[in-house]
C-alpha positions in Angstrom: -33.0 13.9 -14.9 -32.9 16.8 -16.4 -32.1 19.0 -19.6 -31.1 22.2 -18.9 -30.9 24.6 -22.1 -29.1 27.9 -22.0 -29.1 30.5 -24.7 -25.7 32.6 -24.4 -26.3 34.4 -28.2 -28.2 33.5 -31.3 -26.1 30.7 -32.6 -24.5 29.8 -29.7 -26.5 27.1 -27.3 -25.2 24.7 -24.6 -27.7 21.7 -23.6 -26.6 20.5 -19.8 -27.6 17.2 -18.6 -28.5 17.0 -14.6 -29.2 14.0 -12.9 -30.0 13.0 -9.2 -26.7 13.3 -8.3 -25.3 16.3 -9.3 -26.0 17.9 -6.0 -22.6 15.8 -5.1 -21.3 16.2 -8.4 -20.3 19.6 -9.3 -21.7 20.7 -13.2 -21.3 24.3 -13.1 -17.8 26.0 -12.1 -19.1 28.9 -10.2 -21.8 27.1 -7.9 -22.8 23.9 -7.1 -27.0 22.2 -6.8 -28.6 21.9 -4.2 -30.8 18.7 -3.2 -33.9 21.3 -3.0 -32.7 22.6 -6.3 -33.0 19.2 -8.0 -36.8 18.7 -6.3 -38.6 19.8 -9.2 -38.4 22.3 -12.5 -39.7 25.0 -10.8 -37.5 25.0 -8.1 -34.5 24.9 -10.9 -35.4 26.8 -12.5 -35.6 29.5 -9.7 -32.1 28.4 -8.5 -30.4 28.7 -12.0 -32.2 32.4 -12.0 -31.0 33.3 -8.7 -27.6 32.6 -9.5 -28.2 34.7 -12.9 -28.8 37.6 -10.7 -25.9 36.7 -8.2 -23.6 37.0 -11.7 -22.3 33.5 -11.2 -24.6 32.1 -14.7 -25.0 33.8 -17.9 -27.5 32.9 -20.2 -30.4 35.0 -22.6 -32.6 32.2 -22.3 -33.1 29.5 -20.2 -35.2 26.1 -20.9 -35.5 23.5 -18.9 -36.7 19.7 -20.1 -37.8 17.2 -17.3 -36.5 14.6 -19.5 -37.3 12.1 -16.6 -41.2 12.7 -17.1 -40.5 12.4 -20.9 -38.9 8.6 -20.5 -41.5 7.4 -18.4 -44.0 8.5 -21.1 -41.8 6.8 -24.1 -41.6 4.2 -21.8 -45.3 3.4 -21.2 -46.2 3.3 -25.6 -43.1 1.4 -26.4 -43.7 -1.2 -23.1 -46.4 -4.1 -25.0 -44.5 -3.6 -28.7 -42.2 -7.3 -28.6 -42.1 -9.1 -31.1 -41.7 -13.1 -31.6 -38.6 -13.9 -32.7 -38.9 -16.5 -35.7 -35.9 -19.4 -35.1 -33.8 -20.3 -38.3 -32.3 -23.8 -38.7 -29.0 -24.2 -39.9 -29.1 -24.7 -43.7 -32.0 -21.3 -43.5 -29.6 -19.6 -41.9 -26.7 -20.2 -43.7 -27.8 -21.4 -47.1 -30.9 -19.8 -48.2 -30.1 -16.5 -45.5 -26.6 -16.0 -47.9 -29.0 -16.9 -51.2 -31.1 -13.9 -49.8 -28.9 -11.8 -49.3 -26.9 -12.0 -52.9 -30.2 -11.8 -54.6 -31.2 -8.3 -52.6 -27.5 -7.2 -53.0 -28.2 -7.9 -57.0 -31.6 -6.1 -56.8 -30.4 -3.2 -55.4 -27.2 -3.5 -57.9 -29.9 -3.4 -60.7 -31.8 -0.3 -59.1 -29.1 1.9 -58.9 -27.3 1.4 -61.8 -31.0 2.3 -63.5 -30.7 5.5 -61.3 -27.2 6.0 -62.4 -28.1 6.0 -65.9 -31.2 8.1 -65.8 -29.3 10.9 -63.5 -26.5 10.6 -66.1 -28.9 11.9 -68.8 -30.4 14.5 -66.5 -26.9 15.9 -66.4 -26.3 14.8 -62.4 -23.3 13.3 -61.5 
């Protein structure tokens, strides 16, 4: 998969997604992918260029992202990072979990009304 990134004008970007499949799944009006197109970023990128210069793309600047490379990384430092789920009972899930949450709801109650207050004298709504 990959993110392609065209620059048409200073304020004015489009981000494309492209997957595997899109050589059988049109993206872009003028032309379609092809299989060799989709082998790499540098042969893309050289694709997307050529049709550039065949006037059927318009861009000023053209990034691509190999965002497949990028999961596989993300994928790898978030993989060993489970945790153990603690189980409740019924009345520590019901009871004191409701008890819990009215106290926090009350401390943030208190917190904010102090905050209220001190903005009120600083002038800030």
């Amino acid at each position: 998969m990959y993110l392609v990134s065209l620059e048409h004008t200073e304020k004015s970007r489009e981000v494309i997604p492209i997957y595997d499949h899109n050589d059988r799944i049109p993206v872009f009006k003028d032309f379609a992918l092809t299989k060799d197109s989709l082998g790499s970023t540098d042969n893309l990128k050289k694709y997307l260029q050529l049709q550039k210069r065949r006037k059927k793309l318009r861009y000023k600047t053209l990034e691509i992202i190999d965002y497949g490379e990028f999961l596989k990384k993300e994928k790898v430092h978030y993989r060993n990072r489970g945790e153990e789920l603690q189980l409740y009972g019924f009345f520590e899930y019901n009871v004191l979990g409701r008890m819990r949450s009215i106290f926090e709801n009350l401390k943030s109650d208190f917190k904010n009304g102090k905050l209220r207050k001190a903005n009120r004298k600083r002038g800030i709504s």
